[in-house]
KOLSERO-664847 format. One record per residue: residue number from 1; residue in three letters; chain; x, y, z of N, C-alpha, C, O in turn. Coordinates in steps of 0.2 Angstrom, whole numbers, plus 5000, padded with zeros to 4 digits. Example, Ala and Ser with C-alpha at 12.3 -4.5 7.8 and 13.67 -1.06 7.14 Angstrom:
2
[atom 1,"ala","A",[5066,4972,5039],[5062,4978,5039],[5066,4984,5039],[5071,4983,5042]]
[atom 2,"ser","A",[5064,4989,5035],[5068,4995,5036],[5064,5000,5039],[5067,5006,5040]]
END
This chain:
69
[atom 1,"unk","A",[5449,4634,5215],[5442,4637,5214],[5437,4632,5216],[5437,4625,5216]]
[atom 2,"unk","A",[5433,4634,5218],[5425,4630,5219],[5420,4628,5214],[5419,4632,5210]]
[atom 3,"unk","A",[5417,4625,5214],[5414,4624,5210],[5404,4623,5212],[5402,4617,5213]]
[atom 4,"unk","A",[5401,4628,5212],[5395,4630,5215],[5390,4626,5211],[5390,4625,5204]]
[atom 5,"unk","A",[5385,4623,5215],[5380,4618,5212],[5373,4622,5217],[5373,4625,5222]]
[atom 6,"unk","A",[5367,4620,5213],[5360,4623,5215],[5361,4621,5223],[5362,4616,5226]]
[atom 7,"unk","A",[5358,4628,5226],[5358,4626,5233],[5363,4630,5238],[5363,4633,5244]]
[atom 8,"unk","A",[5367,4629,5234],[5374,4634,5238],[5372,4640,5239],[5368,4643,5236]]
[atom 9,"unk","A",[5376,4643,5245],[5375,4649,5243],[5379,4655,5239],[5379,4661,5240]]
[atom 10,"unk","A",[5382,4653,5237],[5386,4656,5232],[5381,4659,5225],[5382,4664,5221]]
[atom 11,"unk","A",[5375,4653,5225],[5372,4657,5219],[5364,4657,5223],[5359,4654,5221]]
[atom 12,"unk","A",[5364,4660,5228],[5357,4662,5233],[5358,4669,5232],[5363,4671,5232]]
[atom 13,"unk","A",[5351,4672,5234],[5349,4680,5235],[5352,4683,5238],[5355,4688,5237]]
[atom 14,"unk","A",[5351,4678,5245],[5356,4682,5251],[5364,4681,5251],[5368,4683,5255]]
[atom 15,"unk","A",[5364,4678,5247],[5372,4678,5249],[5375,4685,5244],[5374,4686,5239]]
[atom 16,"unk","A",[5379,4689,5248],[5382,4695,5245],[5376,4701,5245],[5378,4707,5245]]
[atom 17,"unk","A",[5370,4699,5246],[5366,4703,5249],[5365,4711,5246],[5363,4713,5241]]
[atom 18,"unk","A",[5370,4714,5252],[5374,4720,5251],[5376,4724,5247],[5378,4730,5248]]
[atom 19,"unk","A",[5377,4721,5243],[5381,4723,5236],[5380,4716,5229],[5384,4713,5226]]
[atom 20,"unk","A",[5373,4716,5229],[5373,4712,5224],[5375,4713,5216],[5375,4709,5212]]
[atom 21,"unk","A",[5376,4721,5216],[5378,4721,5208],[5389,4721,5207],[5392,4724,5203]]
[atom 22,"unk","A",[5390,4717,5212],[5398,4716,5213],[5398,4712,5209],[5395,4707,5209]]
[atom 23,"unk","A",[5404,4715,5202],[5404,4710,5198],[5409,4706,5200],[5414,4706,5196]]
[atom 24,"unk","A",[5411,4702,5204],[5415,4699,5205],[5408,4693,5206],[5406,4689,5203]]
[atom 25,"unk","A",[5405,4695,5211],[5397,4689,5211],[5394,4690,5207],[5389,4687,5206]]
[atom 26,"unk","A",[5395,4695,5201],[5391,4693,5198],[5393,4688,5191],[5390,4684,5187]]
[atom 27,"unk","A",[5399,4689,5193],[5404,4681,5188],[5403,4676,5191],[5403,4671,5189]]
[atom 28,"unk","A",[5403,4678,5197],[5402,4670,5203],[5396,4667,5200],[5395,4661,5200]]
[atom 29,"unk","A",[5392,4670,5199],[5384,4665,5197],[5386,4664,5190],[5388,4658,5188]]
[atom 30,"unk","A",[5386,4667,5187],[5386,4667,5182],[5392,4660,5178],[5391,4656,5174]]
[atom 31,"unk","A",[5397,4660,5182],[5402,4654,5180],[5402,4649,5185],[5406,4644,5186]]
[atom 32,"unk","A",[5397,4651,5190],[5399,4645,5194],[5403,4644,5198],[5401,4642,5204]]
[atom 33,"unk","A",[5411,4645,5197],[5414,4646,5200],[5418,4651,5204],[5419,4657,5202]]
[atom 34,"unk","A",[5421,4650,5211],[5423,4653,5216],[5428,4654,5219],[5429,4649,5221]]
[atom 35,"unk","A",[5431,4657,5221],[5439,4657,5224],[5437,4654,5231],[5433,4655,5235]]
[atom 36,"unk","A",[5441,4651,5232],[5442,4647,5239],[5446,4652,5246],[5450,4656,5246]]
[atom 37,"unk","A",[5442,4651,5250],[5444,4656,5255],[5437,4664,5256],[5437,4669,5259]]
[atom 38,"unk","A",[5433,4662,5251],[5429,4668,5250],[5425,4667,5255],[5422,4661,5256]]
[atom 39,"unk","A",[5424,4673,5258],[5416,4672,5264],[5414,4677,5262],[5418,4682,5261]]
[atom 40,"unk","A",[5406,4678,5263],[5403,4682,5264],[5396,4681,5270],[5393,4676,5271]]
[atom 41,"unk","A",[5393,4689,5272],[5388,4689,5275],[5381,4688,5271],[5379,4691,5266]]
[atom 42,"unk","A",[5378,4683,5274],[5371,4679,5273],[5365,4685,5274],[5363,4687,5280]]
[atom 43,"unk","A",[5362,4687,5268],[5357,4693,5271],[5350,4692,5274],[5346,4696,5276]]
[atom 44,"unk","A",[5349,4684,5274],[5341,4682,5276],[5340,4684,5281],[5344,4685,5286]]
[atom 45,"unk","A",[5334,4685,5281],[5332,4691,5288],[5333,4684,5296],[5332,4684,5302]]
[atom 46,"unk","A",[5334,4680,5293],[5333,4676,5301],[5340,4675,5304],[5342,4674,5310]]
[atom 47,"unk","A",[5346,4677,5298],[5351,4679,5301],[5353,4686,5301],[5359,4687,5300]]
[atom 48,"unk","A",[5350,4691,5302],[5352,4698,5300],[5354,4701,5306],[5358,4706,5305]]
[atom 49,"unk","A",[5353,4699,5312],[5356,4701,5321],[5361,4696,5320],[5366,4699,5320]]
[atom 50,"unk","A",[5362,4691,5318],[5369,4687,5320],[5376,4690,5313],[5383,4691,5314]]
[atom 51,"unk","A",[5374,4692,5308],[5380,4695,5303],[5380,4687,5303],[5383,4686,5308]]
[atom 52,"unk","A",[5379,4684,5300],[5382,4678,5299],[5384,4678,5293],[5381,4681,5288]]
[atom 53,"unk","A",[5392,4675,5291],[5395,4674,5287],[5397,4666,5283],[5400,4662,5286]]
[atom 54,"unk","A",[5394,4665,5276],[5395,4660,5273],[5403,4659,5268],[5406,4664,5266]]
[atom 55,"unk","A",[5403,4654,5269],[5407,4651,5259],[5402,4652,5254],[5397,4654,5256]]
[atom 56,"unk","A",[5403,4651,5248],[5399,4649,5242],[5396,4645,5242],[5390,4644,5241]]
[atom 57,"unk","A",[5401,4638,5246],[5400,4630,5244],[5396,4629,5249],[5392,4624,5248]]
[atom 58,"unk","A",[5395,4634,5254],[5387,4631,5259],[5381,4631,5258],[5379,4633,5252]]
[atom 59,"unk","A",[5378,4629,5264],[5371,4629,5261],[5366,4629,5264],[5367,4625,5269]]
[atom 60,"unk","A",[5356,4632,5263],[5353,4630,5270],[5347,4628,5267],[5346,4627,5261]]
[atom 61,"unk","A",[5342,4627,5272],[5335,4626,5269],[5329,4633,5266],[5324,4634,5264]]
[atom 62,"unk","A",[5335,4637,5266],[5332,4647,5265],[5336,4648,5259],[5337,4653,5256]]
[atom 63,"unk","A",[5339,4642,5257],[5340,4645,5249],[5334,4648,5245],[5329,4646,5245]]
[atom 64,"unk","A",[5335,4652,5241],[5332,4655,5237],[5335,4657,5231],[5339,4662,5231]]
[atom 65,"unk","A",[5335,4655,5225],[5341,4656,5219],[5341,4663,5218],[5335,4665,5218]]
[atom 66,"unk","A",[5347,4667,5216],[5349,4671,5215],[5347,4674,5205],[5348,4670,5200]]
[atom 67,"unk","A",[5345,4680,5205],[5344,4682,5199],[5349,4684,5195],[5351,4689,5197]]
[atom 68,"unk","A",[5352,4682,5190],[5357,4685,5186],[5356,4687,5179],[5354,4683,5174]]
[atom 69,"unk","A",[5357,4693,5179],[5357,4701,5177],[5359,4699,5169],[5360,4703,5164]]
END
């Protein structure tokens, strides 16, 4: 497991994007932690032509923290 600290994208807006009420992210925020091997696509509009795909444990200067429900 991973272990998610402010910043990452694992607990940003854009990350998971697409399906933000997936309870699987939504335990990811919530506990922090994250399964190793996880990616997913970054929803920020300045990557939305590339599909760009993160880990959790990344991170950029477009973080934005994530709301949990």
């Amino acid at each position: 497991m991973l272990t998610l600290h402010p910043g990452n994208c694992g607990l940003c807006a854009h990350f998971g994007q697409s399906h933000p009420d997936d309870q699987k992210l939504v335990q990811m925020r919530i506990n922090g932690k994250a399964p190793e091997g996880l990616v997913d696509e970054c929803g920020h509009p300045t990557h939305a032509g590339t599909h760009l795909k993160v880990a959790p444990n990344s991170g950029c200067d477009a973080f934005t923290p994530a709301k949990v429900a």
